[in-house]
C-alpha positions as CSV (number, residue, x, y, z in Angstrom):
1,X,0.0,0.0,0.0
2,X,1.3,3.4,-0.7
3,X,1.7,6.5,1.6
4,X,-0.1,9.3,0.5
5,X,0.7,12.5,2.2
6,X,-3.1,13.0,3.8
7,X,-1.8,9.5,5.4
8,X,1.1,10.4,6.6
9,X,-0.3,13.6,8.2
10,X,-2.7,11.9,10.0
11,X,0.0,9.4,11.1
12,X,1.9,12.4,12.8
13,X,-1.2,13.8,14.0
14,X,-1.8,10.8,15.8
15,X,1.7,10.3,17.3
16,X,1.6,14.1,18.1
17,X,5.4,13.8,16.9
18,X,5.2,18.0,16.3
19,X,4.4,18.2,20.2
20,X,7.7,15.9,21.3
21,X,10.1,16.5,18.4
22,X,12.6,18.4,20.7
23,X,12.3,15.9,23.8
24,X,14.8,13.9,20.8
25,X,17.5,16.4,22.2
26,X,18.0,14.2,25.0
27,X,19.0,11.2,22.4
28,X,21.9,13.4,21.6
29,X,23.1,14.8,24.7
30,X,23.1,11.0,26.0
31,X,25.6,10.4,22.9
32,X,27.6,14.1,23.7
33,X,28.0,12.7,27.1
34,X,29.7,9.4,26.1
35,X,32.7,11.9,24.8
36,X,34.2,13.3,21.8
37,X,36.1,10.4,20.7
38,X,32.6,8.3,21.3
39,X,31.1,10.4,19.0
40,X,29.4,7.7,16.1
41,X,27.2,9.6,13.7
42,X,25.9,6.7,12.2
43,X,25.1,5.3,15.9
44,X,23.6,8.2,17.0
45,X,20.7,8.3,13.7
46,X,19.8,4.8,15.2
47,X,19.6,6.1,18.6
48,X,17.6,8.7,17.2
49,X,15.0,6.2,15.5
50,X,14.7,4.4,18.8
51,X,13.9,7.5,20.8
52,X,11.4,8.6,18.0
53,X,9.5,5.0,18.5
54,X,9.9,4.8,22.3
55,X,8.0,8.6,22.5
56,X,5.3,7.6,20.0
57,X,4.3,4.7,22.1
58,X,4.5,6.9,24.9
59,X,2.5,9.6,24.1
60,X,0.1,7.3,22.0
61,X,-0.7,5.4,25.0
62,X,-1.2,8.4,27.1
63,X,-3.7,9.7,24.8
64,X,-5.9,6.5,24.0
65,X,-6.4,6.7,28.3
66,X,-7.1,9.7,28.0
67,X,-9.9,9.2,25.5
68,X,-8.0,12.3,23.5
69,X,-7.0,10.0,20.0
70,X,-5.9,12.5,17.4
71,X,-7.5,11.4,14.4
72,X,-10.7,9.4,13.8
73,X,-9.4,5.7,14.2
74,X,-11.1,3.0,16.1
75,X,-9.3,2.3,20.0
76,X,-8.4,-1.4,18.7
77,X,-6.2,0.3,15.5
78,X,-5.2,3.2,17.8
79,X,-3.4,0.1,20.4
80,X,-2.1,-1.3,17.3
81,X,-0.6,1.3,15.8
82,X,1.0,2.2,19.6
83,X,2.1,-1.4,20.1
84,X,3.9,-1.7,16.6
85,X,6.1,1.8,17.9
86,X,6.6,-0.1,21.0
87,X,8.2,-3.1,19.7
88,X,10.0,-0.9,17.0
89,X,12.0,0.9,20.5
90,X,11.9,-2.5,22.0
91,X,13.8,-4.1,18.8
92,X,16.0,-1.3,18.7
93,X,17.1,-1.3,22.1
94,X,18.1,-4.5,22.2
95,X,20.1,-4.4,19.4
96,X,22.1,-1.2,21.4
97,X,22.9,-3.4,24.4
98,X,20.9,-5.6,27.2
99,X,21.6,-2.7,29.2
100,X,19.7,-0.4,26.9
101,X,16.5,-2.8,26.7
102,X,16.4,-3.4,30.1
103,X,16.5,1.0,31.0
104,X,13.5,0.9,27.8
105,X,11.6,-1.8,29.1
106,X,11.7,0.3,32.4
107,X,10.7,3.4,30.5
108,X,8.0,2.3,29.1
109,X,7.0,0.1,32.2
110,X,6.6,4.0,33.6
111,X,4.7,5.3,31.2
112,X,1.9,2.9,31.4
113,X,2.2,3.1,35.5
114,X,1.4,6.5,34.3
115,X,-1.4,6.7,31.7
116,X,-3.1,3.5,31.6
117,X,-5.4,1.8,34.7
118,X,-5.5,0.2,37.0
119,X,-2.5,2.4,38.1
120,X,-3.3,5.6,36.4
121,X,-0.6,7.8,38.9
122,X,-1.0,11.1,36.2
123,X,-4.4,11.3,38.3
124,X,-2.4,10.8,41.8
125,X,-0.4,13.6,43.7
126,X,3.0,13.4,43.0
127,X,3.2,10.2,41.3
128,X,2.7,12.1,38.0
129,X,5.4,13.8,38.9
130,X,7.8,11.2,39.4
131,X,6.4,8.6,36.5
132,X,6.6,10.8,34.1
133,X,9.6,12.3,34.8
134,X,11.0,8.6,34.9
135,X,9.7,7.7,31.6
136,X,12.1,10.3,29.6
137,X,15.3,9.3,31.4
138,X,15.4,6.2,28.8
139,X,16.2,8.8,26.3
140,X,19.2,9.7,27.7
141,X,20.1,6.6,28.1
142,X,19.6,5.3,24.5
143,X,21.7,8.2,23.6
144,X,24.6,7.0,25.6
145,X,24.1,3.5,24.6
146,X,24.8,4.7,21.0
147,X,28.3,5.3,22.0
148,X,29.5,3.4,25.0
149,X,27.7,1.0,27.7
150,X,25.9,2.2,30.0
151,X,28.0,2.6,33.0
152,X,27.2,4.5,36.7
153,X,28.3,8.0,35.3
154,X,25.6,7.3,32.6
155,X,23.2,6.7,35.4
156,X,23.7,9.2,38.0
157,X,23.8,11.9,35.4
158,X,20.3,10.2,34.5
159,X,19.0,10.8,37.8
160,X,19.8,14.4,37.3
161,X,17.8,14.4,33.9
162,X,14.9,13.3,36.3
163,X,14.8,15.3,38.7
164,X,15.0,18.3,35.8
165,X,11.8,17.0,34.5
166,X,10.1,17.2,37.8
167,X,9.4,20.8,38.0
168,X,9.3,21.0,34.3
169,X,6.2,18.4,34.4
170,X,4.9,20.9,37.0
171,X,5.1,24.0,34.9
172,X,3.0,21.9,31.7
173,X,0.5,20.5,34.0
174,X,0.1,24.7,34.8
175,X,0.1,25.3,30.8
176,X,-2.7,22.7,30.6
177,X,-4.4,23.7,33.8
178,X,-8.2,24.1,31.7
179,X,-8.1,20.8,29.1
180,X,-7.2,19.1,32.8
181,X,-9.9,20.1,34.3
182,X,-12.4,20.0,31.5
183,X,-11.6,16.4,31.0
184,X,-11.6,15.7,35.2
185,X,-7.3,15.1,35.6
186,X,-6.6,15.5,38.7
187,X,-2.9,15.7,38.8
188,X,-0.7,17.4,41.2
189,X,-1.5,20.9,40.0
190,X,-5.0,20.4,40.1
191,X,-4.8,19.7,43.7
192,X,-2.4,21.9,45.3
193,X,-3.1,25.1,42.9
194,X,-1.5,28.1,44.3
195,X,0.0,29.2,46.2
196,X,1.7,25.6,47.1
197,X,2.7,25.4,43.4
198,X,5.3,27.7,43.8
199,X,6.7,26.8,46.6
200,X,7.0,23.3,45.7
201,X,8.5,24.5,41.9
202,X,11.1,26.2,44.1
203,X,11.7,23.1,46.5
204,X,12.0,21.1,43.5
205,X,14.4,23.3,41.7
206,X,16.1,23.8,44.6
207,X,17.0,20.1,45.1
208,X,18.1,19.7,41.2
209,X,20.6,22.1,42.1
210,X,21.8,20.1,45.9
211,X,22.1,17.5,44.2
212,X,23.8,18.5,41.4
213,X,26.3,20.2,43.5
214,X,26.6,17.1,45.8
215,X,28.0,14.9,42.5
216,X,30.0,17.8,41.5
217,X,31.8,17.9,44.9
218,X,32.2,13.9,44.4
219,X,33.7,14.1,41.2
220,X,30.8,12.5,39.4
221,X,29.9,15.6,37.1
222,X,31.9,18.7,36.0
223,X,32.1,22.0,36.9
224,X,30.4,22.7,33.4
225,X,27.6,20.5,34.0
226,X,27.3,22.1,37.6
227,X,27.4,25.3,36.5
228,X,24.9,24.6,33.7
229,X,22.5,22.9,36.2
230,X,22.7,26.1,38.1
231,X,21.9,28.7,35.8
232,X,18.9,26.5,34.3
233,X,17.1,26.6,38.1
234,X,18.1,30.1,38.7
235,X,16.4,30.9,35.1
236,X,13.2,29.1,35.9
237,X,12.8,30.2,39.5
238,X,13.3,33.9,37.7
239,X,10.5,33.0,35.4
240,X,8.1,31.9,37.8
241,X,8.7,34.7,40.2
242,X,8.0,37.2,37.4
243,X,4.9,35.5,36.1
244,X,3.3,36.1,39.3
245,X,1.3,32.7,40.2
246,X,1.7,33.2,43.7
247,X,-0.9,36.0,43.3
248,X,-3.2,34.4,40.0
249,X,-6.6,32.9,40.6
250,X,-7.0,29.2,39.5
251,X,-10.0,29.9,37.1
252,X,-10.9,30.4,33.8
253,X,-8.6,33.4,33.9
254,X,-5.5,31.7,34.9
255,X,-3.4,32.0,31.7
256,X,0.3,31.7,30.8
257,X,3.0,30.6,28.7
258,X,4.1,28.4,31.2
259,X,5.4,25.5,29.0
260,X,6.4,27.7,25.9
261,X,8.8,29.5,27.8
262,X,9.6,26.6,30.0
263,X,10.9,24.8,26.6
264,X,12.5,27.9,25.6
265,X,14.4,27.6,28.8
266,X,15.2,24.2,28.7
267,X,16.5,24.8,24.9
268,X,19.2,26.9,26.2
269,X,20.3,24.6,28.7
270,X,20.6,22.0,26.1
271,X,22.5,23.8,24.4
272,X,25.2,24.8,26.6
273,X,24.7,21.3,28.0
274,X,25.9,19.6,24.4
275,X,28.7,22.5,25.1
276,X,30.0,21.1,28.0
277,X,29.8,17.8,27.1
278,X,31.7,18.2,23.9
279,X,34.6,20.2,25.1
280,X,35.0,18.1,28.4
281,X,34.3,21.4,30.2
């Protein structure tokens, strides 16, 4: 049968690939990590391909839960399509390392703690946090795989990657604060509201940068990476005290561009990120 381009637009429509394009970044900072004289174009590409599967399924998954399918497609060919992206990441992990399939397997084990029932933790406080957050450290991961196997300096640098996506999960569940609520999620946001959402954005911020400065002072990271870590929380914590959601009232009014500029944040962190990792800083 032959692609046309209506199907092929549906097909992205209904992995919502536009939406996690950029999450691929963390593919090739996984492979930046590994070192300059790791560095394996052709390796990376397949990393690439793996992390573009593994966040289909993800996503997908999330979406036929949520009863929030793209395009018009029945649920049974909506699970299909997901499952044939999950044994595409599945495949390609494996062919990485054991290593890789077992941090994938993980991943996705995660990301259905976190969309699908009986579990369903995106509708339990702080569990959405902290599943979803663990579902993108795979990424990472697969990156590194690319290059080198996955060793503890791969996975302690992963745990930092986590506990950047915790208050970064925060500020998206604020971005989506109305489509939540319309369609009865009751994640962390939607029960603490404000003024307890700052406070914990700042806890959480704050303890991505302890703990960033605890590995530093044990030789696990470098300065750069420190340093990077650093200025990312100080420019989010600068950003939410400027938007003013201490003061905002959690209606119909309560309006922001809470994960646009959160992304453009985190953009410039990946890039001086890939800096430091290239150059060994």
């Amino acid at each position: 049968m032959t692609l046309t381009f209506e199907t092929l637009e549906k097909l992205e429509n209904f992995f919502r690939v536009r939406q996690w394009l950029h999450v691929l970044g963390l593919v090739f900072l996984g492979h930046l990590y590994c070192g300059p004289a790791f560095f394996n174009l052709k390796a990376l590409c397949f990393s690439i391909v793996i992390g573009f599967f593994y966040l289909a399924h993800g996503y997908t998954l999330n979406d036929i839960f949520d009863n929030q399918i793209k395009i018009s497609i029945p649920k049974r060919g909506a699970f299909a399509l997901s499952l044939c992206a999950l044994i595409l990441s599945l495949a390609g992990s494996a062919v990485l390392s054991r290593t890789a399939l077992q941090c994938v397997i993980l991943g996705h084990l995660a990301g259905m703690f976190y969309s699908a029932p009986p579990f369903r933790f995106k509708n339990r406080l702080f569990l959405d946090l902290i599943f979803n957050s663990l579902s993108f450290v795979p990424l990472f991961l697969i990156g590194y795989a690319g290059g080198k196997m996955i060793d503890p300096n791969a996975l302690i640098f992963s745990f930092i990657i986590f506990l950047y996506f915790l208050p970064v999960q925060l500020m998206h569940e604020m971005q989506d604060f109305q489509i939540d609520r319309a369609f009865k999620q009751k994640n962390t946001f939607q029960t603490l509201e404000s003024p307890q959402t700052p406070i914990l954005l700042f806890f959480l911020l704050f303890i991505f940068i302890l703990s960033s400065h605890l590995f530093w002072l044990e030789g696990f990271i470098s300065i750069g990476a420190f340093s990077t870590n650093a200025l990312f929380a100080i420019a989010l914590c600068i950003y939410i005290s400027v938007s003013k959601i201490f003061t905002k009232k959690i209606d119909e009014t309560f309006k922001g561009n809470y994960k646009i500029i959160t992304r453009y944040i985190s953009l410039g962190y990946g890039i001086l990120l890939s800096t430091v990792f290239y150059f060994g800083i």
